[in-house]
N, C-alpha and C positions, 0 to 999 in steps of 0.2 A: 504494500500500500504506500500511498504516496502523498505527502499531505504538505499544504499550505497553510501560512497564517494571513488573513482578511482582517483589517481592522484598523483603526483613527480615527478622527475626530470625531464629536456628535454633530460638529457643525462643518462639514464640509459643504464647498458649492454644490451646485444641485448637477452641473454637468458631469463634477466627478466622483457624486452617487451614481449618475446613468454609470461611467467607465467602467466603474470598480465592479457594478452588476453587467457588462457586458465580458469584464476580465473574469467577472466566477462562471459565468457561461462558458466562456470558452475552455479555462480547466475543467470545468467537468466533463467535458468533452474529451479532457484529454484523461480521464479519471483520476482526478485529484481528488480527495481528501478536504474542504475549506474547515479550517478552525477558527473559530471567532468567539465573540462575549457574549451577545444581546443586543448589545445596546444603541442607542437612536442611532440615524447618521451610517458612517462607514460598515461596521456591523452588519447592520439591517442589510446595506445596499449588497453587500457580500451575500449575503444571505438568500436572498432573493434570486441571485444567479447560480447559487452551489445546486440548488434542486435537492436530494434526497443525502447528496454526496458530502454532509456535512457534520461537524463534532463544534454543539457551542456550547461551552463553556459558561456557566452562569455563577454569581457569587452568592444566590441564596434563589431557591424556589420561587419559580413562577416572578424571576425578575422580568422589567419588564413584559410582562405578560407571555412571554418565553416559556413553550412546554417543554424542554429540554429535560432530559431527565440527568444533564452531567451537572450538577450543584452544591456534589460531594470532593469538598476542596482538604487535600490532604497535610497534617501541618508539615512536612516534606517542602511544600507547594509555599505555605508561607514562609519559613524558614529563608524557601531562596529568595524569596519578595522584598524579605528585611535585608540581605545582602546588597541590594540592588538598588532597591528605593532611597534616594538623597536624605531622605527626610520620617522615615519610616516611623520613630517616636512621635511623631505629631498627627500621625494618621489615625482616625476615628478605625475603631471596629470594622464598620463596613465598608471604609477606603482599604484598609490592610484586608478585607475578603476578596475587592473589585481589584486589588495588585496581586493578590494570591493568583485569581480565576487567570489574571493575565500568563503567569508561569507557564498554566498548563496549556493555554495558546499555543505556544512555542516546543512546552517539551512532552505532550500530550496528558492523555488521563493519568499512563506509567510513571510520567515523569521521565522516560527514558525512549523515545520513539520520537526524535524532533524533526521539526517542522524542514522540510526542503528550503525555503525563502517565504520573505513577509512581504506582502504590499499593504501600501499603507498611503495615508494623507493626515499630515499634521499642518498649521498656520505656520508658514514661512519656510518650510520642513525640515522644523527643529522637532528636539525630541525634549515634547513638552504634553502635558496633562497624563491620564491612563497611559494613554498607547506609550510613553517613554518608559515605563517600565518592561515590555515585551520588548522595543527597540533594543536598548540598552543590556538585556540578554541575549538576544540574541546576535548583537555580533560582539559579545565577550566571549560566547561558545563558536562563532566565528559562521551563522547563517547567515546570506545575502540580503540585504533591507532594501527594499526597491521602495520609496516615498515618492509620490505621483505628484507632491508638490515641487518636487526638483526634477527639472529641466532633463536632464539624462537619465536621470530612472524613469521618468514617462515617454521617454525618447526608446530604453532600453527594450521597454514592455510594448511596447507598439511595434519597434521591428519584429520580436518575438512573435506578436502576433499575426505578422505581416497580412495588413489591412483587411482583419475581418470586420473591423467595423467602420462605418462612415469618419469619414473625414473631421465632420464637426466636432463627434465625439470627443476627436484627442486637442484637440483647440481648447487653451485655458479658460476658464471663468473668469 
């Protein structure tokens, strides 16, 4: 099996919701694996295009209204989250469950099955809110981070695609 991680901001542009749900279509095509969170935004948009072919991750039951049955976060999961996170003693309970669920993004349910590459869109494509903690692990274990808000990773993922989808798609917001 072969798996991806989907996921960034809640607030990304609305063109690069359609991409990111044009980009899980076409991995599932190629039978990928999407892992993601829930949550609004990036998430969702991922999600939308994984189809059947997907593993998300949730930080407690029926988040966002998410019937996902993976919400059993292991402290394995947290433990790596506190290594990772800048700021980990100031995080509320359900921040350190929402940086835990991110872990198993990357390194799956086992904790030992990770991710081939991440796509992702954060503001300015820095690694900044949730999704910096899934960035920030995974290339210290050394996965590919392709962020669709910089120029060459959206560049990189569209030759890869070689023009399944319209033109406008890959034109920025």
């Amino acid at each position: 099996m072969s798996y991806y991680t989907g996921i960034g901001s809640r607030k990304c542009p609305p063109k690069t919701l359609q991409l990111m749900t044009a980009v899980a279509k076409w991995l599932y095509d190629k039978s990928m694996i999407l892992r993601s969170g829930g949550a609004d935004g990036a998430d969702m948009a991922f999600e939308m295009g994984a189809g059947e072919k997907k593993e998300i991750f949730l930080p407690w039951k029926n988040f966002n209204n998410n019937d996902s049955l993976l919400y059993h976060i292991p402290d394995k999961a947290f433990e790596i989250a506190s290594k990772i996170h800048t700021a980990w003693d100031k995080c509320s309970p359900a921040a350190k469950k929402l940086h835990s669920r991110n872990v198993m993004q990357i390194f799956g349910q086992d904790l030992h099955t990770f991710s081939q590459f991440v796509i992702c869109w954060t503001p300015g494509g820095e690694e900044v809110g949730g999704t910096a903690t899934a960035i920030r692990l995974a290339k210290k274990v050394g996965i590919p981070v392709y962020n669709l808000a910089i120029r060459s990773d959206r560049d990189y993922i569209r030759n890869e695609m070689k023009g399944v989808e319209s033109k406008s798609l890959w034109e920025k917001d």
